[in-house]
PAGUNU-47360 format. One record per residue (C-alpha): x, y, z; residue in three letters. Coordinates in Angstrom, 1 decimal. Each point is the difference from the previous one (the first is absolute). Example, Ala and Ser with C-alpha at 12.3 -4.5 7.8 and 13.67 -1.06 7.14 Angstrom:
REM residues 2
<u: 12.3, v: -4.5, w: 7.8, type: ALA>
<u: 1.4, v: 3.4, w: -0.7, type: SER>
//
This chain:
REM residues 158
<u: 28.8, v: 1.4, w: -23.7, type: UNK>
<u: 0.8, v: -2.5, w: -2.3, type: UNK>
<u: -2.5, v: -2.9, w: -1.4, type: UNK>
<u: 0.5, v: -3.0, w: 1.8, type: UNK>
<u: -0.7, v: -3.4, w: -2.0, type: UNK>
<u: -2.3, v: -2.2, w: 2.3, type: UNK>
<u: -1.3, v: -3.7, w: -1.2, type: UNK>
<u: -3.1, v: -1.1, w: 1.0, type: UNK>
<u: -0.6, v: -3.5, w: -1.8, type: UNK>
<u: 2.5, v: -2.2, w: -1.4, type: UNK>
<u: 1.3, v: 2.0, w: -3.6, type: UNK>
<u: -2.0, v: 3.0, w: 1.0, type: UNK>
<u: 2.1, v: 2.8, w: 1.0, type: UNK>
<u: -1.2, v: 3.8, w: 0.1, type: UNK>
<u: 1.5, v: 3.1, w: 1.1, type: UNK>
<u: -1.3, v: 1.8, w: 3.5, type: UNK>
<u: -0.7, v: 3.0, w: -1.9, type: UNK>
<u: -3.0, v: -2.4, w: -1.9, type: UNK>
<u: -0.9, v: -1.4, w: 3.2, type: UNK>
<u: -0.6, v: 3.1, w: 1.8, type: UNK>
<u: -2.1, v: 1.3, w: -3.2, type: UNK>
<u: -1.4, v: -3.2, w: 0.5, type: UNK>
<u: -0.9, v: 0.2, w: 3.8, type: UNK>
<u: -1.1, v: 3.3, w: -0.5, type: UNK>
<u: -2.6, v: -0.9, w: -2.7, type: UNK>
<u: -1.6, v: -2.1, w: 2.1, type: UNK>
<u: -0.3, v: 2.1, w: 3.0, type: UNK>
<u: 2.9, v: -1.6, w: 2.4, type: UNK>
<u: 0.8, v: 3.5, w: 1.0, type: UNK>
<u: 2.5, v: 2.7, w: -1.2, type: UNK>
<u: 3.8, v: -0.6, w: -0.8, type: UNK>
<u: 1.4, v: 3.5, w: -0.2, type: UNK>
<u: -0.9, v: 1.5, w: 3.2, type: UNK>
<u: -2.9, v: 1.9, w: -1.1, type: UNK>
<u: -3.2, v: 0.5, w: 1.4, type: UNK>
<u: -2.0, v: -2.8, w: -0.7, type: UNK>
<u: -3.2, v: 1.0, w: -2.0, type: UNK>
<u: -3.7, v: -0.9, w: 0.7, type: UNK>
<u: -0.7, v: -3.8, w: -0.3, type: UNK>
<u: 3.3, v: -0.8, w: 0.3, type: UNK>
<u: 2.4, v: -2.1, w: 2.7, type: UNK>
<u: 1.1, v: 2.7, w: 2.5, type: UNK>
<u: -2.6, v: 2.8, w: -0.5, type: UNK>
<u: -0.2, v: 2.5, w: 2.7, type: UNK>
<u: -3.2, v: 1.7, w: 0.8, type: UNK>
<u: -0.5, v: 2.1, w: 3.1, type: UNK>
<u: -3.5, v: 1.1, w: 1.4, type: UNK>
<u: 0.1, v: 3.0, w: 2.0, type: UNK>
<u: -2.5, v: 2.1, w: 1.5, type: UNK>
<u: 0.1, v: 3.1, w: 2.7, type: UNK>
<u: -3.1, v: 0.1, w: 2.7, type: UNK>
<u: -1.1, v: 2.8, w: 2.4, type: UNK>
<u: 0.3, v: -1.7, w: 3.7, type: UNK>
<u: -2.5, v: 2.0, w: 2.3, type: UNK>
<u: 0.5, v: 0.8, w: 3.6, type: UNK>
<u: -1.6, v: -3.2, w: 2.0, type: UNK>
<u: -0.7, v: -3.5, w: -1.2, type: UNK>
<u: -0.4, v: -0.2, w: -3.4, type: UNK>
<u: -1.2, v: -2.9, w: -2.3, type: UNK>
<u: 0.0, v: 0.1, w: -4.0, type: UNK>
<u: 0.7, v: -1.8, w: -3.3, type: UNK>
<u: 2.3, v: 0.5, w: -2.3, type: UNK>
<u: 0.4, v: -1.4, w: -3.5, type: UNK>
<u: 3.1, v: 0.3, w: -0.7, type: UNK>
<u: -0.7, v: -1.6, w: -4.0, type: UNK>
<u: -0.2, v: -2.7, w: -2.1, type: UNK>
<u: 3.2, v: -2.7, w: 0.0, type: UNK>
<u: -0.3, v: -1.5, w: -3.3, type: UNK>
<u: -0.5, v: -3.9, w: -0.3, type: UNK>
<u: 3.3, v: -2.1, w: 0.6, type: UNK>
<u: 2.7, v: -1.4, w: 2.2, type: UNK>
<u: 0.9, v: 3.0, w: 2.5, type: UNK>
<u: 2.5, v: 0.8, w: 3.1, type: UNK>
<u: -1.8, v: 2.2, w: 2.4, type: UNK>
<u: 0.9, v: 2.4, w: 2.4, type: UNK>
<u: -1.9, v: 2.6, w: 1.8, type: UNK>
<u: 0.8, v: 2.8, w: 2.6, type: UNK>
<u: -1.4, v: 3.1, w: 1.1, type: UNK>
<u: 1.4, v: 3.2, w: 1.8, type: UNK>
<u: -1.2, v: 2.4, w: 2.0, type: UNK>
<u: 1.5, v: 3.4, w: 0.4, type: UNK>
<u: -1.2, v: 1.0, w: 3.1, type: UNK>
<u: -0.9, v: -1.0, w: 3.6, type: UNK>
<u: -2.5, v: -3.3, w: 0.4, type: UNK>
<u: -0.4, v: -2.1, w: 1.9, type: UNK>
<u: -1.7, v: -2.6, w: -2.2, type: UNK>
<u: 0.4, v: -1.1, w: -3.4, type: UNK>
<u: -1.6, v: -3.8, w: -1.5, type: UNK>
<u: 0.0, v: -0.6, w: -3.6, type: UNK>
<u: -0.8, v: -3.4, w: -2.1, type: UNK>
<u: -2.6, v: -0.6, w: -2.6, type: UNK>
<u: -3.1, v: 0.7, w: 0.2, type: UNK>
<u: -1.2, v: -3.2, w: -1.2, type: UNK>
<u: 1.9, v: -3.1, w: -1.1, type: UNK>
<u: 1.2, v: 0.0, w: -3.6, type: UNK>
<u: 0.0, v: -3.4, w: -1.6, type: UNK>
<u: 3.2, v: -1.0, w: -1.1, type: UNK>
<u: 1.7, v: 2.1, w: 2.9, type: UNK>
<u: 0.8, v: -1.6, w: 3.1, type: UNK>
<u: 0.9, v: 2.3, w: 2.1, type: UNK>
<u: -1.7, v: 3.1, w: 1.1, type: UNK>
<u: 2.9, v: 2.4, w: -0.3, type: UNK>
<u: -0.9, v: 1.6, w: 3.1, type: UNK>
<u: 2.1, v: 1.5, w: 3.6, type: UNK>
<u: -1.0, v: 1.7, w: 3.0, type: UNK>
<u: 1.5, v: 2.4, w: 2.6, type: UNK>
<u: -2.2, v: 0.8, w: 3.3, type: UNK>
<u: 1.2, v: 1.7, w: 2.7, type: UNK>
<u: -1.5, v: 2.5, w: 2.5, type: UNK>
<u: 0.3, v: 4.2, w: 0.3, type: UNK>
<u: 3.3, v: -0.4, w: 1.9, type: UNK>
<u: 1.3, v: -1.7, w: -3.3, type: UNK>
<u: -1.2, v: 2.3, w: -2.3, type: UNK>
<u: 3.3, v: -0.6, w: -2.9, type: UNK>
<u: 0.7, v: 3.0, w: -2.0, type: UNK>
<u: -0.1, v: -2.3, w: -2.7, type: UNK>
<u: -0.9, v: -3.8, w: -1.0, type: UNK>
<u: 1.4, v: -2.0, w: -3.1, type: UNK>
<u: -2.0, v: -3.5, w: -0.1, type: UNK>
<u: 1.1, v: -2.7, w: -2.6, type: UNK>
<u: -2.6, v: -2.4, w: -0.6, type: UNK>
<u: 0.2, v: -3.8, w: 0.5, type: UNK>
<u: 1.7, v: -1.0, w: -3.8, type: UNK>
<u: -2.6, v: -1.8, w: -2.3, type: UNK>
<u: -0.3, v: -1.6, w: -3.6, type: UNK>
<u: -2.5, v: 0.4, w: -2.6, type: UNK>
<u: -1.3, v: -3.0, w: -2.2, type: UNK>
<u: -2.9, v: 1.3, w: -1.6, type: UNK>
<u: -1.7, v: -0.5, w: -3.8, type: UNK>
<u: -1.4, v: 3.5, w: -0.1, type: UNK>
<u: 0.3, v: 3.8, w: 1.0, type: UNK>
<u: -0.2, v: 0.6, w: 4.0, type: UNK>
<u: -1.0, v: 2.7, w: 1.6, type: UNK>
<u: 2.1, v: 1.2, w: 3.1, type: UNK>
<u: -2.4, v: 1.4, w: 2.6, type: UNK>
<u: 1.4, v: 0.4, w: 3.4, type: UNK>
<u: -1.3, v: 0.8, w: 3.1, type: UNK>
<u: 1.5, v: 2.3, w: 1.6, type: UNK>
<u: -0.3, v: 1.2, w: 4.3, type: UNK>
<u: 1.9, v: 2.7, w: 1.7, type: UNK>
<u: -0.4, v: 1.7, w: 3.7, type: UNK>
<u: 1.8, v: 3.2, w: -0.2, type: UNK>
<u: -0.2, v: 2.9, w: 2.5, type: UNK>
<u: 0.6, v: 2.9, w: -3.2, type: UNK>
<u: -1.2, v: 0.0, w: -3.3, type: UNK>
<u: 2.8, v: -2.2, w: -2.1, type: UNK>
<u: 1.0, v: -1.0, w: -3.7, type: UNK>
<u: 0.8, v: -3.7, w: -0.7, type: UNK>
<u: 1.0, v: -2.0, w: -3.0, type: UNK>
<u: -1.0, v: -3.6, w: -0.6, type: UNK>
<u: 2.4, v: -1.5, w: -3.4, type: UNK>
<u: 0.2, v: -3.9, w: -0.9, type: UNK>
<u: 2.7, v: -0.8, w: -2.0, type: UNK>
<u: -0.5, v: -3.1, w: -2.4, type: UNK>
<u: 2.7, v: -1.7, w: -2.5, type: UNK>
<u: -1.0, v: -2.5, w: -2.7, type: UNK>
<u: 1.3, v: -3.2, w: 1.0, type: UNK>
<u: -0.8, v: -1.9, w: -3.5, type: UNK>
//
């Protein structure tokens, strides 16, 4: 593509090949399409974790990691491969600079036992100075033994 000229202040003009070097430098985001790297505009990072689901009512936490200090998009969900008939998950506790608690829930009884349950959390954005830790609670009723899979997805928003 070529280089476009642009003119920003009266006199000043400069090609979009210098202002995307430009916006780049100072961490407005990627211009090429690639993945954006850490600290930057755009950044992807995915928490992921895989949790045993015994047979009954279950109750645990899971830290999930550490979501580095910034301006972030949240998204969580979890998924269960199996038949329940109960899955809740949110934080734990609140996180300051978070304001939402990222959680769902499914309930039903034995007669709605679902082969298999897909939750996606309430959205949420995180404002925070410093690292946060992202421990979940987690509670299940299963009649069987099951596998489940708790992920947040997060992208830098500046």
């Amino acid at each position: 593509m070529a280089s476009v000229p642009y003119t920003f202040a009266p006199n000043t003009t400069i090609m979009s090949s210098e202002a995307n070097a430009n916006f780049a430098a100072i961490g407005i985001g990627v211009t090429n399409g690639a993945d954006a790297t850490q600290g930057q505009v755009g950044e992807y990072v995915l928490f992921s974790q895989q949790l045993s689901v015994p047979a009954g009512d279950a109750t645990q936490n899971v830290n999930l990691g550490s979501l580095p200090a910034g301006d972030w998009d949240l998204l969580s969900w979890g998924y269960v491969a199996g038949a329940v008939t109960g899955l809740n998950f949110f934080l734990a506790t609140a996180v300051t600079g978070i304001n939402s608690s990222l959680g769902a829930e499914f309930y039903g009884d034995a007669s709605s036992a679902q082969d298999s349950v897909t939750l996606v959390g309430q959205p949420g954005r995180a404002l925070t100075s410093a690292a946060s830790n992202l421990i979940f609670t987690v509670i299940t009723t299963s009649p069987t033994q099951q596998t489940a899979t708790l992920q947040v997805s997060s992208r830098r928003m500046r």
